[in-house]
PAZAPA-4460 file (N, C-alpha, C; in steps of 0.05 Angstrom, whole numbers, plus 32768, in hexadecimal, padded with zeros to 4 digits):
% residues 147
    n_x    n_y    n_z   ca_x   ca_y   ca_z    c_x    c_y    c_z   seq   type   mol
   86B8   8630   84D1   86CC   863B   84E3   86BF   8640   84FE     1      X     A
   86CA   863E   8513   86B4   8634   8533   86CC   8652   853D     2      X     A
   86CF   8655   8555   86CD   8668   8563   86EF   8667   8564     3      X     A
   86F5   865A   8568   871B   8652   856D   872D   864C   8553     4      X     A
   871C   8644   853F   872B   8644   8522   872F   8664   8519     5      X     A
   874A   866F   851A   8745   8688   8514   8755   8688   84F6     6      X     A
   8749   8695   84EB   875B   8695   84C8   876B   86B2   84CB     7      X     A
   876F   86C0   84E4   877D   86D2   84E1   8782   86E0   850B     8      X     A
   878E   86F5   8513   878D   86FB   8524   8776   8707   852C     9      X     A
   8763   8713   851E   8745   8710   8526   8747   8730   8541    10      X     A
   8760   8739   8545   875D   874E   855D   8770   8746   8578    11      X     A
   8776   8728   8571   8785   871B   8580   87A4   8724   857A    12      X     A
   87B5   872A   8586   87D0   8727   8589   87DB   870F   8582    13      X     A
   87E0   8704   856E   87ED   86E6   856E   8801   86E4   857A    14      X     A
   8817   86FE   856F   8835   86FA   857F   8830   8704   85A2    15      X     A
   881E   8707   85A5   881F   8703   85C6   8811   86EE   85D1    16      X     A
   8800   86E7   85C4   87FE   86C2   85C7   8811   86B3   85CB    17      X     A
   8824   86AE   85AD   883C   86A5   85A7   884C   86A4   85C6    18      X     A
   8851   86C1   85C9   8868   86CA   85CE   8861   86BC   85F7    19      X     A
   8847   86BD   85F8   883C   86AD   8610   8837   868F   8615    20      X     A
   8843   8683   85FB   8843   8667   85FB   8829   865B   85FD    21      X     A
   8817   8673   85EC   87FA   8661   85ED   87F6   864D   85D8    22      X     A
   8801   865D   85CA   8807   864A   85AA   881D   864F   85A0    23      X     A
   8821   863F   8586   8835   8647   8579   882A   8651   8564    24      X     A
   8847   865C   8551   8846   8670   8544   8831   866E   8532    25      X     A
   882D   8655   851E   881A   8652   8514   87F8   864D   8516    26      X     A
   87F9   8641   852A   87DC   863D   853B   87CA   864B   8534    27      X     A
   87CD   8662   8537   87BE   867A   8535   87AA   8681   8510    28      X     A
   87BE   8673   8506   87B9   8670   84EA   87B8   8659   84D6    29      X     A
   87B9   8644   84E2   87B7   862F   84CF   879B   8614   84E0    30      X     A
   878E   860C   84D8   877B   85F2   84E1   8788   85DA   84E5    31      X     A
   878B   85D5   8500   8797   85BE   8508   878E   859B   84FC    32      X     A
   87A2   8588   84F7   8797   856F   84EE   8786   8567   850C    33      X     A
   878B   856A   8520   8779   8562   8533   876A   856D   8549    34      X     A
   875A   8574   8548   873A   8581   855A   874D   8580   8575    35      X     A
   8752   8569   857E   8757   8563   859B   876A   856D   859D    36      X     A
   8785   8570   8595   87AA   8572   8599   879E   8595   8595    37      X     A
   878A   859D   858A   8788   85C0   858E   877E   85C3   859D    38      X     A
   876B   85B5   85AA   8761   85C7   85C4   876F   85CC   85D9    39      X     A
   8781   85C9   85E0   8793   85DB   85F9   879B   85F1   85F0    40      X     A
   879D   85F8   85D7   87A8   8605   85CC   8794   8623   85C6    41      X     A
   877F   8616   85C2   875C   861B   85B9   8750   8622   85CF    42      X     A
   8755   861F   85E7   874C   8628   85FD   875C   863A   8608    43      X     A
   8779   863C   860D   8788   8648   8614   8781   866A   8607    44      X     A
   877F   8661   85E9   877D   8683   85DD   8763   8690   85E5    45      X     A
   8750   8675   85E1   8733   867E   85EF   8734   868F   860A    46      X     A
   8739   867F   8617   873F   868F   8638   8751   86A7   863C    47      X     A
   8761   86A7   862E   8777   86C2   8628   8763   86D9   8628    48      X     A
   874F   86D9   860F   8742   86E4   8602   8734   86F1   861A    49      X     A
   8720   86D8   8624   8710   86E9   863B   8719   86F4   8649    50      X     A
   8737   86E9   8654   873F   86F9   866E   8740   871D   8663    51      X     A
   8750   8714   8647   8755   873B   8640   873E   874C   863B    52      X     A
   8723   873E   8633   8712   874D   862E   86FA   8756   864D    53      X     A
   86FA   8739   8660   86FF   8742   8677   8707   875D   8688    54      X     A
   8720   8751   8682   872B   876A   8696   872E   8788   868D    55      X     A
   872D   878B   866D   872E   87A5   8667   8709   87B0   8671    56      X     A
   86F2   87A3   8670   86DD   87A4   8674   86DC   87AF   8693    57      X     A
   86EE   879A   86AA   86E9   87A5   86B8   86FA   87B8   86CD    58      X     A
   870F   87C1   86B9   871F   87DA   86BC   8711   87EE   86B8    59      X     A
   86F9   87F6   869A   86EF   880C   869A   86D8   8812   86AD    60      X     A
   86CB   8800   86B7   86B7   87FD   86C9   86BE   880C   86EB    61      X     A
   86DB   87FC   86EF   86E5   8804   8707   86EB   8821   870B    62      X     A
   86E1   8829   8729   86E6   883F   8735   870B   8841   872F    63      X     A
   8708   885E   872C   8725   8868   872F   8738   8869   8752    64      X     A
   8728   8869   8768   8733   8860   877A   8734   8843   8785    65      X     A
   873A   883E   879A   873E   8823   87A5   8726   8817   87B5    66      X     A
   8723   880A   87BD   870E   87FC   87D0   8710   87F1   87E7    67      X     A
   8708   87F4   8800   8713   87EB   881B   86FD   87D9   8829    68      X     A
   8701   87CE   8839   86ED   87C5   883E   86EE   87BB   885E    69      X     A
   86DB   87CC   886C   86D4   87CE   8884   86C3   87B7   8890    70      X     A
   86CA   879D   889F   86BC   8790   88A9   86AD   878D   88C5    71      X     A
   8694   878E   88C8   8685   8790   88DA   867E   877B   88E8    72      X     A
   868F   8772   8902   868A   874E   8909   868D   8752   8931    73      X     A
   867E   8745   8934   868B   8740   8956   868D   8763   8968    74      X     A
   8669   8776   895B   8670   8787   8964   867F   8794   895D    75      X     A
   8690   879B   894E   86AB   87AF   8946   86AF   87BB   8925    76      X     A
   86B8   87C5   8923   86BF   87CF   8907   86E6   87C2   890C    77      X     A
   86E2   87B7   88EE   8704   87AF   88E6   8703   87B0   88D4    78      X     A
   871F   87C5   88C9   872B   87D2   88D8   871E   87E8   88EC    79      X     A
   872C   87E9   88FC   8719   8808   890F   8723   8820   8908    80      X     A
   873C   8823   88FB   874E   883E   88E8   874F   8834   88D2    81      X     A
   874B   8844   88BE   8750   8843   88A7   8756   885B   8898    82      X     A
   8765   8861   8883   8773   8876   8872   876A   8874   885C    83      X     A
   8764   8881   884F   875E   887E   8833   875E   8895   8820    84      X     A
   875D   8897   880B   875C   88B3   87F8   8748   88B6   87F4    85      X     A
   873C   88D0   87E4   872F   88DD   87D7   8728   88CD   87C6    86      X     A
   8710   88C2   87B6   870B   88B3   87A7   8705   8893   87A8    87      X     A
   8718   888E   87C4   870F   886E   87CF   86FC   8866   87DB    88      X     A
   86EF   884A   87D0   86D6   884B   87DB   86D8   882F   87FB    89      X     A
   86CE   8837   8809   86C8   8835   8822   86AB   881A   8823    90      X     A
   86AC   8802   882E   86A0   87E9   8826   869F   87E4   8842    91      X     A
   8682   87E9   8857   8686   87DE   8872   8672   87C5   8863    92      X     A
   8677   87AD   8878   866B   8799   886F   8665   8789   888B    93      X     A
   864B   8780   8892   8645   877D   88A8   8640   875A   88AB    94      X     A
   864C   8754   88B6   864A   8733   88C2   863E   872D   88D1    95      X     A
   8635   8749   88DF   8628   873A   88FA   8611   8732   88FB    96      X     A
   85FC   871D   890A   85DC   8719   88FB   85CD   8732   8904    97      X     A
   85D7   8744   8912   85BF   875C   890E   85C8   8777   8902    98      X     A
   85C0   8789   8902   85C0   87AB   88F6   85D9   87B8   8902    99      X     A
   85EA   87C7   88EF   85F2   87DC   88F5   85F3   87F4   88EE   100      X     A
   8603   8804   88F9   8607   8821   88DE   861D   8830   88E0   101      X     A
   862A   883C   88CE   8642   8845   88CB   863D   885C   88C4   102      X     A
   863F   8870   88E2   863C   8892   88DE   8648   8897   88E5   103      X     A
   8653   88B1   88DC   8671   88C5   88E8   8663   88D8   88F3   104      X     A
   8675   88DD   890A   8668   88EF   891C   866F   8915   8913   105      X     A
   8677   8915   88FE   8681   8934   88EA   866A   8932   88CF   106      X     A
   8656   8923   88D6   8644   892B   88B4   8658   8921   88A3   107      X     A
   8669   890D   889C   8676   88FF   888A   866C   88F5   887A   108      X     A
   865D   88D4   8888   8647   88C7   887C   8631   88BF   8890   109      X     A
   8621   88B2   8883   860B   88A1   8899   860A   888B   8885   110      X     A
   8609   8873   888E   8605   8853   887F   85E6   8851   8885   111      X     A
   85D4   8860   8897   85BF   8852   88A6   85C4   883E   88AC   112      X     A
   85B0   8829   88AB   85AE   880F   88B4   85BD   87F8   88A4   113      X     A
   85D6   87EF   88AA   85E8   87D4   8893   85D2   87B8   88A1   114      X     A
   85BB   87AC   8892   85BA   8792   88A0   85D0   877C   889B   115      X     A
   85C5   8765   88AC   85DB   8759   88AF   85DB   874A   8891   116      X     A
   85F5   873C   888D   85FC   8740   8875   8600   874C   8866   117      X     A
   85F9   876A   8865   85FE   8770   8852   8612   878C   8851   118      X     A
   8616   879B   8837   8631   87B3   883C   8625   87C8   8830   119      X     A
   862D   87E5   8835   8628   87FB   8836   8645   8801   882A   120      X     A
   864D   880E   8815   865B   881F   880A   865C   8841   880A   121      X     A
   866C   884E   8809   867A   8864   880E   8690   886C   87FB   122      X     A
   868D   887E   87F3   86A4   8890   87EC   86AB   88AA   87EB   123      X     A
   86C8   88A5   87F7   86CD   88BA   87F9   86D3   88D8   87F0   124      X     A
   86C6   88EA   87F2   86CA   88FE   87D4   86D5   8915   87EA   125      X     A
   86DC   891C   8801   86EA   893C   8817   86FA   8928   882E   126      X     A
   870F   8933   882C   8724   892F   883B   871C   8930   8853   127      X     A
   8727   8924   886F   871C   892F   8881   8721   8913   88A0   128      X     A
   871E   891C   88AF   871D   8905   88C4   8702   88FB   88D4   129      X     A
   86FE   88E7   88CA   86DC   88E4   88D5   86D9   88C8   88E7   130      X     A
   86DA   88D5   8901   86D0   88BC   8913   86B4   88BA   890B   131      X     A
   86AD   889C   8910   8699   888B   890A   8690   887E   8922   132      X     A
   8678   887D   8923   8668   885E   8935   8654   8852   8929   133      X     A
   8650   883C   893C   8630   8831   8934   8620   8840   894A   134      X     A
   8609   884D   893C   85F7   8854   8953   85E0   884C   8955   135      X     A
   85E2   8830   894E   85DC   881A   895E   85E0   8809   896D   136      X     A
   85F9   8813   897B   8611   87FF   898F   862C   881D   8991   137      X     A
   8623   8828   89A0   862C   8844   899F   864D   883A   89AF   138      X     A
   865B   8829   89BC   8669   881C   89B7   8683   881A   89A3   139      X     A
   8675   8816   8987   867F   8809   8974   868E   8823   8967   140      X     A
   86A2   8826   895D   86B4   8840   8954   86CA   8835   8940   141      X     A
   86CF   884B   8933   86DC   8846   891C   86ED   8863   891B   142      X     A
   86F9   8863   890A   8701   887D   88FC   870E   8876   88E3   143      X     A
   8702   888F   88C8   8708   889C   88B3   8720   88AB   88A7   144      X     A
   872C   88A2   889D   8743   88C2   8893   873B   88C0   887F   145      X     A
   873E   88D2   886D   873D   88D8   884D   8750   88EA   8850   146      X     A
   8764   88E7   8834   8779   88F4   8835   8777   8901   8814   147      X     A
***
């Protein structure tokens, strides 16, 4: 018996297979006369499989807030406002080929130095309104809400 011959539901839902037109009713339980006429059938449940074990995997993994993501290109922060809650995490990500940094001018955060390519994360845990610059391009401005 190989990986897709199942002699029973195995943990699998059949009738939500079924009921998803991955297979039919029997599929699930009987060995087909031909290897080939099952594999769409044989892949279909296969892939089902991963996607649910997937995504329950990376539901428990994921933060309970949301993710934003601040891009750093052409000199500027975009968006230059942003809102967010308590719990959301904050993703500046820098395009440009040299250094920046993403500090609030209220002791919020400090990014230090983002080189280029790469991103600095944040989250947010106190409510609050926090203008931001690069002070490395003193220029460059942003602002914070946490709500």
């Amino acid at each position: 018996m190989d990986f897709f011959d199942w002699q029973g539901a195995g943990g699998v839902n059949s009738g939500l297979l079924t009921r998803l037109g991955l297979v039919s009713g029997s599929a699930m339980y009987s060995r087909p006369e031909s290897r080939l006429a099952s594999q769409p059938t044989r892949f279909a449940a296969w892939l089902l499989g991963v996607v649910l074990l997937s995504s329950g995997a990376q539901a428990a993994a994921a933060p309970d807030g949301v993710v934003y993501t601040v891009v750093i290109e052409a000199m500027q922060f975009s968006p230059s406002h942003l809102e967010v809650k308590v719990g959301d995490t904050v993703i500046w990500k820098n395009r440009d080929p040299f250094p920046h940094t993403a500090t609030s001018e209220k002791n919020g955060f400090d990014s230090k130095t983002i080189p280029a390519d790469r991103t600095w994360k944040f989250v947010a845990k106190k409510p609050g309104t926090f203008p931001y610059l690069c002070t490395l391009h003193e220029t460059m401005k942003g602002t914070l809400v946490v709500k």
